[in-house]
Structures are given as C-alpha cells and as structure tokens.
ROMI-677106 format. One line per field, with one value per residue (C-alpha): residue number from 0; x, y, z; residue in three letters; chain. Coordinates in steps of 0.001 Angstrom, whole numbers, plus 500000, padded with zeros to 6 digits. Layout:
# residues N
num [NUM	...] .
east [X	...] .
north [Y	...] .
up [Z	...] .
residu [ALA	...] .
chaine [A	...] .
***
This chain:
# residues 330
num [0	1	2	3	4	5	6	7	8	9	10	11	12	13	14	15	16	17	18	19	20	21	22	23	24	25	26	27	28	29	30	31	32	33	34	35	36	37	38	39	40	41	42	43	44	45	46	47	48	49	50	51	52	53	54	55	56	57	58	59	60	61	62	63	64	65	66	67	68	69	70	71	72	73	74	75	76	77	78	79	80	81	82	83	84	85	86	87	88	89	90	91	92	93	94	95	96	97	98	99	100	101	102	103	104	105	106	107	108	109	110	111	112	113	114	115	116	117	118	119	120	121	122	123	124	125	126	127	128	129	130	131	132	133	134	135	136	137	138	139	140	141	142	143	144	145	146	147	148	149	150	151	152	153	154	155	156	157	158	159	160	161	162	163	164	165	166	167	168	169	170	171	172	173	174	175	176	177	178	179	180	181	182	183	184	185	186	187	188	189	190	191	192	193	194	195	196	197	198	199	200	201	202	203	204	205	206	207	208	209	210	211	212	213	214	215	216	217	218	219	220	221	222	223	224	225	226	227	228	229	230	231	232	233	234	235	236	237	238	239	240	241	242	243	244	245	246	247	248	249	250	251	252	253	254	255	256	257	258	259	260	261	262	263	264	265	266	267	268	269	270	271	272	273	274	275	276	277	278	279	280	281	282	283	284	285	286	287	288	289	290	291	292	293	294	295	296	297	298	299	300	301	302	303	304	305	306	307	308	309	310	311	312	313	314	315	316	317	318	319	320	321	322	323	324	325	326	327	328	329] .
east [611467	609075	611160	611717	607707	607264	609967	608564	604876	605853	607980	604376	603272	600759	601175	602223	605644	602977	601315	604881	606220	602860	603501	606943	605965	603245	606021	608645	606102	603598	603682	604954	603350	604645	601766	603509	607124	604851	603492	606998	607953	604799	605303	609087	608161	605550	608134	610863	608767	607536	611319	612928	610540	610905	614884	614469	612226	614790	617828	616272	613845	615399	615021	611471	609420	607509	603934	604894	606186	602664	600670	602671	602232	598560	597887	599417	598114	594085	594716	596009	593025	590450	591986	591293	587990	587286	588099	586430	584144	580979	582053	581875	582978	584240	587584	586909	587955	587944	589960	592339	596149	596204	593588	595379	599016	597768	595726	599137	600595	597734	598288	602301	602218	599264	601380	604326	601828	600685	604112	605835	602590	603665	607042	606900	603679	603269	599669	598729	601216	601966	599106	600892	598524	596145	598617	598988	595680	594477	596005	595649	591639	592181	594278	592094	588521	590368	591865	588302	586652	589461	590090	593773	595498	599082	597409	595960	599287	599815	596953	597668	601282	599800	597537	600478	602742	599012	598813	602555	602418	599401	600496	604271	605197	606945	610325	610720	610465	612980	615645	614986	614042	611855	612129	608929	606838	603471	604876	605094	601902	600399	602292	601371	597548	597639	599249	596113	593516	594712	594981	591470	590503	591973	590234	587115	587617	587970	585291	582527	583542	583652	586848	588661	591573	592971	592849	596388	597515	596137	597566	601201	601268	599635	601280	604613	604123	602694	605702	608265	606621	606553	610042	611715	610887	613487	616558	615905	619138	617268	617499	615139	610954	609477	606190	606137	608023	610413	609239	605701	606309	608149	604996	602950	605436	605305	601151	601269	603513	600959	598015	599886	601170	597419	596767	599304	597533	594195	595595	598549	600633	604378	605218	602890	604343	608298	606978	605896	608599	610958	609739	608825	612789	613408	611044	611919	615792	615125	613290	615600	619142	616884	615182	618167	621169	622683	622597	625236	627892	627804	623797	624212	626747	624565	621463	622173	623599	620323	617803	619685	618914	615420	614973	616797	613847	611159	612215	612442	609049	606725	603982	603948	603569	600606	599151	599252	600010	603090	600577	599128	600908	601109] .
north [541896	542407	541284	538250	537815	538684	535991	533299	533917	534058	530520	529188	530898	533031	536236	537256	538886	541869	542148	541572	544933	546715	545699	546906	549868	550881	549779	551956	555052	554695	557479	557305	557879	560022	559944	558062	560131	563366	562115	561447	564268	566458	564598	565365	569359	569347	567827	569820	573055	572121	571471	574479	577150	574726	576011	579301	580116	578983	580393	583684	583438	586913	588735	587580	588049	585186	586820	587003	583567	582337	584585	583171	579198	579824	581322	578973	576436	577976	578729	574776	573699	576197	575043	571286	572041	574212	571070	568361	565727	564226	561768	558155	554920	554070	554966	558267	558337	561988	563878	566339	566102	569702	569001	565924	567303	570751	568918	567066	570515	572058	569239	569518	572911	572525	570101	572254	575911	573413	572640	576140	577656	574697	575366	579520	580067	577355	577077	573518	573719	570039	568882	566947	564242	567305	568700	565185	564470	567509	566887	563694	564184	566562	564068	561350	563737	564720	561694	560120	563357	564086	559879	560699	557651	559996	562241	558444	557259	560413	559904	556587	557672	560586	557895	556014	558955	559921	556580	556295	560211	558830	555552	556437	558959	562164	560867	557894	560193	563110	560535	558269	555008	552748	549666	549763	546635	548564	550708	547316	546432	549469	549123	545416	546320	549225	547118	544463	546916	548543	545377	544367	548174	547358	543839	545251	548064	545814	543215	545905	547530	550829	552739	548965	550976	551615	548441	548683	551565	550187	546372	547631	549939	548270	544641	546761	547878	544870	542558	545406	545107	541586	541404	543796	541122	538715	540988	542269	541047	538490	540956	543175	543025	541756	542613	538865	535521	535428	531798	533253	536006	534420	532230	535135	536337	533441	533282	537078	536210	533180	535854	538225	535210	534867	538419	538487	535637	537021	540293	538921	541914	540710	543752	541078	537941	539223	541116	537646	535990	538394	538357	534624	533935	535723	534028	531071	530959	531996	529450	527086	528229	528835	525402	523466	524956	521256	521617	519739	522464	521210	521870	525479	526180	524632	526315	529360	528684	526393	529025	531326	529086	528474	532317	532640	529861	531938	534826	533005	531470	534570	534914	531226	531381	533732	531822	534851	535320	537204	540280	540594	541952	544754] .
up [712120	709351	706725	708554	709179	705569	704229	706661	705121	701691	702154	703137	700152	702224	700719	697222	696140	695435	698674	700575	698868	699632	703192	703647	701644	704154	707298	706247	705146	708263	710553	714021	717175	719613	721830	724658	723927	724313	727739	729222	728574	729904	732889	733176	732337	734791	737327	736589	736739	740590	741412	739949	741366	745078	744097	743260	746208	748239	746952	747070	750042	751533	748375	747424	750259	752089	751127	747292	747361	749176	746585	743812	744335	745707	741932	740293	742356	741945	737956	737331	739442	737463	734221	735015	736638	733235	731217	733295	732094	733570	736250	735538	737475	734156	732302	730926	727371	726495	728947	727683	727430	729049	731527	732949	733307	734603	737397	738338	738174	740851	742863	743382	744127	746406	748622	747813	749350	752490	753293	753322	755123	757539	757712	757387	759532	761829	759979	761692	764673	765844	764633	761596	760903	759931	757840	756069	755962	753994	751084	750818	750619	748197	746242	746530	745519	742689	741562	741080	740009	737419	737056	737163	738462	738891	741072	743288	743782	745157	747407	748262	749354	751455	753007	753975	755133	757334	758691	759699	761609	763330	764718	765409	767954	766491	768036	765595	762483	763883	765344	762038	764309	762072	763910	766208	765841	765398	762855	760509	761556	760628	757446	756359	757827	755425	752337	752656	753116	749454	748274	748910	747788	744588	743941	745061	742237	739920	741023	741489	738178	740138	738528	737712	736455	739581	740644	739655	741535	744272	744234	743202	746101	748852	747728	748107	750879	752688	751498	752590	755717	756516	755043	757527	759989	757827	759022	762500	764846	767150	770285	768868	769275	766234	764965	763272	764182	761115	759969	759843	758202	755177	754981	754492	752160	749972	750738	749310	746332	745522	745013	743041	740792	740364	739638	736955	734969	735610	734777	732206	733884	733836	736617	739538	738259	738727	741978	742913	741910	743388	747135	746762	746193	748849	751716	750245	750129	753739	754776	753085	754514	758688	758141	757373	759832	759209	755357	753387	751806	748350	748642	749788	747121	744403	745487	744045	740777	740520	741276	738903	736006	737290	737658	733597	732717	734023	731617	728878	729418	730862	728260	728325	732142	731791	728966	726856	722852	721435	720692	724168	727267	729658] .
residu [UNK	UNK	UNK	UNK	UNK	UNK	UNK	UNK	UNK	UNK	UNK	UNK	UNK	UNK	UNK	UNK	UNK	UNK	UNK	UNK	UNK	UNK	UNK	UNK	UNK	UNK	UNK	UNK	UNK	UNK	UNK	UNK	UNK	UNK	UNK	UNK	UNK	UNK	UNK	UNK	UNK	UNK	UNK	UNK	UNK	UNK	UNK	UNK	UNK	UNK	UNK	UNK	UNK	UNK	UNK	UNK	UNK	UNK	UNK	UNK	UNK	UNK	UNK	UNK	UNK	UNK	UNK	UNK	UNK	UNK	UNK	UNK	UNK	UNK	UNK	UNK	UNK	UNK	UNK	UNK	UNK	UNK	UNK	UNK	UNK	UNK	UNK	UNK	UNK	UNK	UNK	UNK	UNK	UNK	UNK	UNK	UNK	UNK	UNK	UNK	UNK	UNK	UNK	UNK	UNK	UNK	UNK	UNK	UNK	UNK	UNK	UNK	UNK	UNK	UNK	UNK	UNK	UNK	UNK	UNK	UNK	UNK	UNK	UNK	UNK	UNK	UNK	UNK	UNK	UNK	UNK	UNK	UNK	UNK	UNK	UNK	UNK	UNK	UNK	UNK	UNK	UNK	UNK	UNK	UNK	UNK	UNK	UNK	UNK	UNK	UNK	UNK	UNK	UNK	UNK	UNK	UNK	UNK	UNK	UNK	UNK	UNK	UNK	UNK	UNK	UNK	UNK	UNK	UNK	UNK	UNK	UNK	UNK	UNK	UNK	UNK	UNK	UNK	UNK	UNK	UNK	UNK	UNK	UNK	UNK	UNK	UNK	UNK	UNK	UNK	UNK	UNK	UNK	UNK	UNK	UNK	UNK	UNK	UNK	UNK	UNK	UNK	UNK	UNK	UNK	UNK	UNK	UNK	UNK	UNK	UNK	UNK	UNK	UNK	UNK	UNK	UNK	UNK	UNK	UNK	UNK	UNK	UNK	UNK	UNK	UNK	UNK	UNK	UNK	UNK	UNK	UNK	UNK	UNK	UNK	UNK	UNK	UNK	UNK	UNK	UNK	UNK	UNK	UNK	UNK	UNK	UNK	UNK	UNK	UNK	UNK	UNK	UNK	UNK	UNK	UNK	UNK	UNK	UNK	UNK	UNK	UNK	UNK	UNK	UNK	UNK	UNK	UNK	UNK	UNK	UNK	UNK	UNK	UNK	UNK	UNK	UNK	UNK	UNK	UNK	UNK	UNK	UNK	UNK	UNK	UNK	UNK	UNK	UNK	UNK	UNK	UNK	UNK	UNK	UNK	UNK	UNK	UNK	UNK	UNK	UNK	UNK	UNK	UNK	UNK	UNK	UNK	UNK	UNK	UNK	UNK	UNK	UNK	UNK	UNK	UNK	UNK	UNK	UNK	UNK	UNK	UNK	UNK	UNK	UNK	UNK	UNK	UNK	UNK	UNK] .
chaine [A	A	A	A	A	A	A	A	A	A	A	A	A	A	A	A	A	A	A	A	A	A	A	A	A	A	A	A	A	A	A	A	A	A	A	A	A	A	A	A	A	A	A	A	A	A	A	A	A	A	A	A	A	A	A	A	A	A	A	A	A	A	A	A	A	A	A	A	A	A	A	A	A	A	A	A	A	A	A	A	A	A	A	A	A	A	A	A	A	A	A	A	A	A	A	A	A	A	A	A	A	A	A	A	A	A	A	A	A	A	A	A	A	A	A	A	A	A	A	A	A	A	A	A	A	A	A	A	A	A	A	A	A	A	A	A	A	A	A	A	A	A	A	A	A	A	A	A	A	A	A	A	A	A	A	A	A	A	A	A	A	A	A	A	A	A	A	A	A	A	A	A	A	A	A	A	A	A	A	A	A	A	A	A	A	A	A	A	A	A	A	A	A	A	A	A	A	A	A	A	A	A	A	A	A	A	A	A	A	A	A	A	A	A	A	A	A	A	A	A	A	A	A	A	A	A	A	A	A	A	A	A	A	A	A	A	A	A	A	A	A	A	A	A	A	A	A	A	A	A	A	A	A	A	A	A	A	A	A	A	A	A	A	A	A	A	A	A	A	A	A	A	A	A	A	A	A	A	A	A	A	A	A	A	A	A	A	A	A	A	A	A	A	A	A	A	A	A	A	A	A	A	A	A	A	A	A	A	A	A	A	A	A	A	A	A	A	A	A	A	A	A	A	A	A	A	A	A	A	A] .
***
C-alpha cells in the first residue's frame, strides 16, 4: 500500500525519488506496536485463569475441601482488589489517561472471581436463600462502583449485564427461569423499558460530559437489548399474548434503527450504522411481505436479490455514508 501511495505521489511529482526511499526506509524499519496484541491477550489470560480454577474446583470439590476453596477465591479475590485499589488514580468524570496495564486487568480479575465466591457461597451455603434478586444485585453495585471508580468500561458491561439479569429475577417469577419459559409479555417489556433507559443513560453521558466514554457501553447494550425485545414480538405464533401488536413494534424497530443511524454519523462508529441497518432490514422486509399478503410473485422473488445489492452498496459506501475521511473511523 505504501509503495502504491508513494508511486501515485511521485507521478504528481510531490515527493522526490530521495524522500520516497527515506519513506519506505522508515516503513519497513519502524517498530511495531503490540500494545493492542498485548491487551487481547491479558484479557484472554485473565479469562482463562477464572475458567480453569471454576474447573479444577469442580473436578476436585471432594478432595479440596469447601472452606479451602472459599478461602482460596476470597484471597484472590481481596489481593486483585487491593492491587487495583493500590494502583488507583484520582477519580475524574473524564477518561483517565494514566491507569496501569496491571491495575486494569487485575481489577477484571477481582471482579470475576468475586461473582465466581458469591455464586458458590450461593450454591454451597445457601448464603442469600431465595432471595436471588439480592444475590444479583450485590454484585452488580459492586460492578458498577468500581467501574466508575476504576473507569474500567469491561468491568460496566459487566454491570450493565448484572443490571439486566437483576431486573429480569425481579419482574419474572422464579418458574419462567427454571422451566426456561421466556415468552411472558412483561418480561419484554421489562426488557425494551430497560434497553431505552440505557440508551438515554448513555446520551446523557455523553451530553453532560460526565464519563462520555461509556456512552458506548451503554448505547450498544441497551440498543441490543431494546431491539431484541421488540423483535421477539415479530415471531410469536398469533395464539400467544404479545407484549406489542407486531405492526407496531416493527415501527419502533425501524424508529430505533433511525436514531442509531444518527448516532453512527454523530459518532462515525460503523458497529451503530450496520446495527441499524441490520434490524432496520429486518422490520422492514416484515412490514413489506405482512402489508402486502396480495403481493405479485415476481415482486417477492426480486425483493431479495434487490436488497442484497442495496445491502453490497451500503458496504462499499460506509465512510461515505458517515461523511468520514479514509483516516478516520472507529
């Protein structure tokens, strides 16, 4: 590619047959970042750690002793939260520039293994009996202080998702969860209530300038999460209770993908514009095939071959879409 830049410019006679070597000369000798590579792979350690000891405590759950096994993930748990609190910067409503590597993965680290010590006290000791929207609850406050305090937007979506998981073991009876029934109407409401409300969280972030980095945790979750909600509605047999007539809910669908296609220009975020796009094609070839029961054949067969190419053109022409240049993009 930078040959090809380099050819183009010196064809315009823009830069000199000298300057053209002393560019490739600094392309091809430039260090490489692994910064991002590093990350990943942190992350996958950190992940892979919480997993394996989840394994080994259960293969040898006899043999280890439920006490030791408590003792053991509470340590780890308290050390990886010391460590972080050890390494913490003042808190700002801003991004905070100068956390630590360390700091941030061993706070994700305290926070697994904190959900992982709740859950086996839950399942071992009875700790919170059937009070589960306690046992939720707790560690989803925890999440949430220490995703602000910390301004570790891993250890939010975490929160967020607790939020959601609270929410759900609150509104729904303990019967729909154990005999996996998830078609109760106020179960989408509850969803789709809880979708907008992060929504607006995340907008307000961003407007107020109070922690406007997370607007995008909180947009990609909650717009998720609404528009998985008011799609359900799309596929429920007629005979059973809808939360939403299905014609009104693929409105809202296509209402919902209209703000996030605005987001993603505001933003120039390509992941809102094809989550847009996606659930807009979807309420929309709805509509199109309920609306028009009568439709000619030939029109049904050549709708989607039509909206295939139209959904190829949109690739081809995102950044133009967004009205951004070739060096911008998220």
């Amino acid at each position: 590619m930078t040959e090809k830049i380099l050819a183009s410019l010196r064809a315009q006679k823009l830069v000199s047959a000298e300057q053209a070597a002393a560019i490739t000369t600094y392309e091809q000798t430039k260090p490489f970042a692994l910064y991002y590579e590093l990350r990943a792979l942190l992350a996958l350690g950190v992940t892979l750690l919480s997993t394996g000891l989840g394994l080994l405590i259960y293969q040898h759950i006899d043999s280890i002793g439920h006490g030791f096994i408590v003792a053991g993930i509470a340590l780890l748990s308290a050390g990886a939260f010391a460590y972080a609190y050890r390494k913490r910067q003042p808190f700002t409503w801003q991004t905070n520039p100068t956390l630590t590597t360390g700091a941030d993965y061993a706070l994700l680290l305290a926070c697994l293994t904190f959900l992982t010590l709740v859950g086996y006290l839950q399942y071992q000791y009875n700790l919170f009996g059937s009070r589960y929207g306690l046992l939720v609850l707790l560690p989803t406050l925890v999440f949430f202080y220490c995703a602000y305090r910390f301004d570790h937007r891993g250890v939010l979506s975490m929160a967020i998702t607790g939020l959601a998981a609270w929410v759900g073991v609150t509104i729904a009876p303990l019967s729909v969860f154990t005999q996996n029934n998830y078609a109760l109407p106020h179960l989408s409401y509850a969803a789709l209530g809880l979708g907008l409300l992060l929504c607006a969280v995340g907008l307000f972030s961003e407007h107020e300038d109070r922690k406007r980095h997370f607007a995008y945790s909180y947009l990609l979750l909650g717009s998720n999460l609404a528009l998985v909600a008011a799609s359900s509605t799309l596929w429920h047999d007629a005979a059973e209770l809808r939360f939403l007539p299905p014609v009104l809910a693929a409105l809202l669908i296509l209402a919902l993908s209209g703000g996030l296609y605005w987001y993603a220009r505001r933003s120039h975020s390509y992941v809102f514009l094809l989550l847009g796009a996606l659930y807009g094609y979807m309420a929309f070839t709805y509509l199109f095939f309920q609306l028009h029961s009568s439709i000619n054949i030939t029109l049904a067969f050549l709708y989607f071959p039509l909206s295939t190419i139209g959904a190829i053109r949109l690739l081809f022409n995102l950044k133009k879409i967004m009205g951004i240049h070739e060096s911008k993009g998220v």
